[in-house]
VEXTOR-40231 format. One record per atom (N, C-alpha, C, O, CB): z negated, y, x negated. Coordinates in steps of 0.1 Angstrom, whole numbers, padded with zeros to 4 digits, always signed. Glycine has a CB too. Layout:
BEGIN
ZYX;...
END
This chain:
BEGIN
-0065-0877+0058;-0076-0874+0048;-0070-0874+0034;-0058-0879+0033;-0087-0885+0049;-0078-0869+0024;-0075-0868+0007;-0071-0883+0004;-0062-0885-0004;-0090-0863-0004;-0077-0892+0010;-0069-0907+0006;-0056-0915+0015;-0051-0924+0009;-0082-0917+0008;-0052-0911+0025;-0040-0911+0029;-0045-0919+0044;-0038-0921+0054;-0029-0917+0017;-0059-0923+0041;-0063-0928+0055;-0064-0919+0068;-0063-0907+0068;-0076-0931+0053;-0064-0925+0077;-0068-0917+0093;-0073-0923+0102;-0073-0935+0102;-0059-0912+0099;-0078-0915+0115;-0088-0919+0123;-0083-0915+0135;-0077-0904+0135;-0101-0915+0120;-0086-0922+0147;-0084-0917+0157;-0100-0908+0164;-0111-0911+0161;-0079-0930+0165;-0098-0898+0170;-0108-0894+0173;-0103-0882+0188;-0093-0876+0189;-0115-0889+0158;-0115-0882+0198;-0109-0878+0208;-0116-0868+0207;-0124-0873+0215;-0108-0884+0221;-0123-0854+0204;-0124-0843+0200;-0125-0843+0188;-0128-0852+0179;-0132-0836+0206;-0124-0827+0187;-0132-0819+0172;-0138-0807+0172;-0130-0798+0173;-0123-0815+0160;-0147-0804+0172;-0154-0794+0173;-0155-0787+0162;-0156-0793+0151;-0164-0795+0179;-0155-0773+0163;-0153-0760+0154;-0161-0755+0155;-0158-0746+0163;-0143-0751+0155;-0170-0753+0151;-0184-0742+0149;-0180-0731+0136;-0176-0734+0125;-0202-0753+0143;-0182-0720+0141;-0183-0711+0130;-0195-0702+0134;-0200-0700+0145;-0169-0702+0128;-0198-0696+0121;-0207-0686+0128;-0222-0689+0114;-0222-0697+0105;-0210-0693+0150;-0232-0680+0116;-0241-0682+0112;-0252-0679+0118;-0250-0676+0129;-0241-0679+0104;-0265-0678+0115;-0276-0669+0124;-0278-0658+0112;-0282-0658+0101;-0293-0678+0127;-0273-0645+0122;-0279-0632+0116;-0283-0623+0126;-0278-0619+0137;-0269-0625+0107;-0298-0620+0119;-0307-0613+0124;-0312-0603+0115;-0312-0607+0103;-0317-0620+0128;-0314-0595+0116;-0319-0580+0106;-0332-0585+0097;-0336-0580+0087;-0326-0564+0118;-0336-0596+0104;-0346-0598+0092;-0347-0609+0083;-0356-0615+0077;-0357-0598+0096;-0332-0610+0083;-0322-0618+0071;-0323-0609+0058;-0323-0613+0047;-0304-0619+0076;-0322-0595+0061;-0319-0581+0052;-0332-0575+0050;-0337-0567+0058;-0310-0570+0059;-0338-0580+0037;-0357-0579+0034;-0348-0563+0032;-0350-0554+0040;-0370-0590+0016;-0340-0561+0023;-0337-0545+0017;-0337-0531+0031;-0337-0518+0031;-0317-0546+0008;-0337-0538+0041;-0339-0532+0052;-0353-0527+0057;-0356-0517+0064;-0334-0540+0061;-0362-0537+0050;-0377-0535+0055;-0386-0521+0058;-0393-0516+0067;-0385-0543+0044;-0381-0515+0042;-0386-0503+0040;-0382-0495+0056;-0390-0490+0064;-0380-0495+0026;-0365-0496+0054;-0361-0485+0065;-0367-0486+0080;-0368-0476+0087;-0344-0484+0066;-0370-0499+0084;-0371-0504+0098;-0388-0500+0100;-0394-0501+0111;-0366-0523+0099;-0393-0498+0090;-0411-0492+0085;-0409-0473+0091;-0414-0467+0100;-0416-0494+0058;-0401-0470+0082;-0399-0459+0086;-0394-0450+0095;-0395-0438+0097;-0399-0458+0081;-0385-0462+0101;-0377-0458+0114;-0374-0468+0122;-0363-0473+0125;-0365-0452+0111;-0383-0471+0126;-0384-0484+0134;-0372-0485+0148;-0371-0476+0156;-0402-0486+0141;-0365-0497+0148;-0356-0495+0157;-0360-0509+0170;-0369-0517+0169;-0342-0495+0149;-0352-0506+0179;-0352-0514+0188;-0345-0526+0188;-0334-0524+0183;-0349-0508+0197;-0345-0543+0192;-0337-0548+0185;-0337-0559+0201;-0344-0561+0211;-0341-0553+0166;-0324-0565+0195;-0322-0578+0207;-0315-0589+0202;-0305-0589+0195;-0312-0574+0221;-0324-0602+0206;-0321-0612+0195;-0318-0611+0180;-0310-0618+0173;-0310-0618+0200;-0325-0600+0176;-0328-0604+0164;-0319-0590+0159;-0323-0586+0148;-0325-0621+0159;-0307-0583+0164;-0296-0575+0163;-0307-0562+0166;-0316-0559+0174;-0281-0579+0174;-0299-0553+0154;-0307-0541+0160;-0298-0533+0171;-0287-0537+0175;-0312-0529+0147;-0306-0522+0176;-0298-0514+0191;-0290-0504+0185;-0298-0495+0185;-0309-0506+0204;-0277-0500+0180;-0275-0490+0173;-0270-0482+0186;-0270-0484+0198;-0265-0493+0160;-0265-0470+0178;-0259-0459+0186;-0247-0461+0191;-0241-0469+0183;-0258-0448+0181;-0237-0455+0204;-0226-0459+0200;-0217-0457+0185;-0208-0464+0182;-0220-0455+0209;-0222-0448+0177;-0213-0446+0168;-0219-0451+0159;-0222-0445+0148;-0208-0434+0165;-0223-0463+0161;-0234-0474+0152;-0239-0464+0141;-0234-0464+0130;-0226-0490+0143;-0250-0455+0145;-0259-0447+0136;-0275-0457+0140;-0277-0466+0149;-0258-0427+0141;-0283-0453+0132;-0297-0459+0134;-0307-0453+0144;-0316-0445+0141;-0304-0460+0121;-0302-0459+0156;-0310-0451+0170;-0322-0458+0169;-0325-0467+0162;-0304-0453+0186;-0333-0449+0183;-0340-0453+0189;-0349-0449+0199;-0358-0441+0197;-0343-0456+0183;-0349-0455+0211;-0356-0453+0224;-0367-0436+0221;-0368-0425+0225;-0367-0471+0227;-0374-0445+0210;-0382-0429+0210;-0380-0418+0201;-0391-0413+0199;-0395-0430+0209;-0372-0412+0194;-0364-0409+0185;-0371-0391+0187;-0377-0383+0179;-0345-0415+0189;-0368-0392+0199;-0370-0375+0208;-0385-0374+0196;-0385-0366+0187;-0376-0376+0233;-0394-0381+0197;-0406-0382+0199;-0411-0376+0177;-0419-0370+0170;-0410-0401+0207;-0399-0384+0177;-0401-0379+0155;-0397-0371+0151;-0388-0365+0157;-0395-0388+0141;-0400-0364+0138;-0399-0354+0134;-0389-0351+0132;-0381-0359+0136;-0404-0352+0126;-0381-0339+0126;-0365-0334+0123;-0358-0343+0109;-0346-0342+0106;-0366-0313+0119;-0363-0346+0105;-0361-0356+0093;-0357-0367+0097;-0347-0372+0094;-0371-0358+0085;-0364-0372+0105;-0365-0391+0109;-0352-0388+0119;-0345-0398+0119;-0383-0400+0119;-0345-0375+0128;-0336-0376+0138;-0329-0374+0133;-0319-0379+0139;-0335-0372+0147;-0323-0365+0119;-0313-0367+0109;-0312-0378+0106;-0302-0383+0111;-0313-0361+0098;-0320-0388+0097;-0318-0398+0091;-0314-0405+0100;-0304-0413+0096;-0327-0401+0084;-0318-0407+0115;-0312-0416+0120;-0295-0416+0129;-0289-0423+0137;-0323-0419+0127;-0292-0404+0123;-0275-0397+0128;-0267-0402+0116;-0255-0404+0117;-0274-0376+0128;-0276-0405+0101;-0269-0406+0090;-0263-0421+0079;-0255-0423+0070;-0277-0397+0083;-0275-0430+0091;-0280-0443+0085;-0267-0450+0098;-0268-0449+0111;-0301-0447+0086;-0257-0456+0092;-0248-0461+0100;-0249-0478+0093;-0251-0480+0082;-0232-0450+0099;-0245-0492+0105;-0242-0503+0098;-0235-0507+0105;-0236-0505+0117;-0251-0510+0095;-0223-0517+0099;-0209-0523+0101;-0216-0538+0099;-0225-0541+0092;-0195-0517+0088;-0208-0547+0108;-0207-0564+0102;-0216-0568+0111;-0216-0564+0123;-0212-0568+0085;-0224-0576+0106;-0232-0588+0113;-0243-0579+0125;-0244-0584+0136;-0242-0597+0098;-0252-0565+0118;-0260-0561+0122;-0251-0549+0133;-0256-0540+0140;-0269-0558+0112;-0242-0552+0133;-0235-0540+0148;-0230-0551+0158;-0224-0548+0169;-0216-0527+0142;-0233-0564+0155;-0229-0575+0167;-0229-0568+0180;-0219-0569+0188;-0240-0588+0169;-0244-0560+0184;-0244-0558+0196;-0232-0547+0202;-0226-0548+0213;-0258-0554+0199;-0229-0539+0193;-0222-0531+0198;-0202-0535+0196;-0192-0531+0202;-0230-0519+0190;-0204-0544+0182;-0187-0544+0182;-0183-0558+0192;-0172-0561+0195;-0180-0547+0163;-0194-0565+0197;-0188-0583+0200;-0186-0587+0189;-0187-0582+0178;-0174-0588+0208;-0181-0597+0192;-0179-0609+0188;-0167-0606+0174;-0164-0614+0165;-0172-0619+0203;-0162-0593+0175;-0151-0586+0164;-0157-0586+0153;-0150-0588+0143;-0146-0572+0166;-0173-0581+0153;-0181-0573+0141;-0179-0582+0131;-0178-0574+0122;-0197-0570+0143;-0177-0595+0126;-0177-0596+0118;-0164-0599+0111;-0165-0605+0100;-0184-0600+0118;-0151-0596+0116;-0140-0600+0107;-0134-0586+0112;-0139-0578+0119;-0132-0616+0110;-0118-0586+0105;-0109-0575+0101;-0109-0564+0111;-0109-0552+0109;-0095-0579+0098;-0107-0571+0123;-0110-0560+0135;-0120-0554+0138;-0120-0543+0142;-0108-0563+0145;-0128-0562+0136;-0140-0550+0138;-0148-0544+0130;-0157-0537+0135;-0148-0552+0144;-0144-0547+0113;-0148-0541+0105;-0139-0523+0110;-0145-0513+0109;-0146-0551+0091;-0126-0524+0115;-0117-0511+0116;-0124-0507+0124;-0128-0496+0121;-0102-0511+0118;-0129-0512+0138;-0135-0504+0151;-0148-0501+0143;-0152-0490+0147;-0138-0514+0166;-0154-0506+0135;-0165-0498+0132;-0162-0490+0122;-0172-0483+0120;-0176-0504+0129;-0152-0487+0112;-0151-0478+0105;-0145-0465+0115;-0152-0455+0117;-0143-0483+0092;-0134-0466+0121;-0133-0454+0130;-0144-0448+0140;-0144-0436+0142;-0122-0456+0137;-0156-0457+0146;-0163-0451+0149;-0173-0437+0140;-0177-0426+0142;-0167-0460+0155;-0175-0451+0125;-0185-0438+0118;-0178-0426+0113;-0183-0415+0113;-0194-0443+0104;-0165-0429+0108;-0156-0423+0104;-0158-0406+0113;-0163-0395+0109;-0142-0434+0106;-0151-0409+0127;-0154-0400+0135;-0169-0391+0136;-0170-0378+0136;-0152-0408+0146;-0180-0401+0137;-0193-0396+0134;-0194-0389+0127;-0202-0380+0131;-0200-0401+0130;-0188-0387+0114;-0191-0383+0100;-0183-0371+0100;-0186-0361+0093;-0187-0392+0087;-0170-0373+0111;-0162-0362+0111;-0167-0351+0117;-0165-0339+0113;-0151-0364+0116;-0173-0355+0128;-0181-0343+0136;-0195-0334+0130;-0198-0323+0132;-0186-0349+0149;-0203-0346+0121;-0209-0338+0111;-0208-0327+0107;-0215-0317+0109;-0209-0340+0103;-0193-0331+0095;-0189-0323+0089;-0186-0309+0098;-0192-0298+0096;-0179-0329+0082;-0179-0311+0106;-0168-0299+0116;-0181-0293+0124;-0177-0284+0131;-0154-0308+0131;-0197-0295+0125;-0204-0293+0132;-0206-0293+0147;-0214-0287+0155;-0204-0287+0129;-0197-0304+0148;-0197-0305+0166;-0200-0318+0171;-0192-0326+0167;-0183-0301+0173;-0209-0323+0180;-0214-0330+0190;-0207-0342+0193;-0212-0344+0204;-0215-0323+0200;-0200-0350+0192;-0188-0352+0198;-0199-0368+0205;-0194-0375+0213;-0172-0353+0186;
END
């Protein structure tokens, strides 16, 4: 310890971590009103190329299925899709090459 004392002790446990759930993110409210998504434990359901899906997507107008091709999220709220990576260096990269790619096919006009 800072005072030069010590202790015997037969574990130590390491907890990291926090609780995040999408409705940690009020600035989200509007969008989840207007494009309501599907969610599990609290994580929303993204696409694989973590864009803003949803089950009934077919069903909304040509606007709301753009927007939801264009609305992409990295970090805490892509848990379901990166693991346990989403929130540090690696999987901030797995989720930038996924949208990255996304964005590429946009542009190039193709499906991928």
């Amino acid at each position: 310890f800072d005072d030069d004392s010590d202790t015997i002790v037969d574990y130590i446990w390491l907890a990291t971590g926090c609780e995040n759930t999408i409705d940690k993110y009020p600035v989200l409210d509007n969008l989840r009103k207007a494009l309501p998504i599907d969610t599990v434990n609290g994580l929303p359901v993204l696409s694989e190329d973590l864009s803003w899906s949803s089950s009934e997507s077919a069903d909304e107008g040509e606007w709301k299925q753009l927007a939801r091709k264009r609305i992409w999220c990295m970090g805490a709220l892509a848990g379901l899709q990166l693991g346990a990576d989403a929130l540090n260096i690696v999987g901030a990269r797995h989720g930038a090459v996924k949208i990255a790619n996304a964005i590429r096919c946009e542009m190039d006009g193709l499906s991928c």
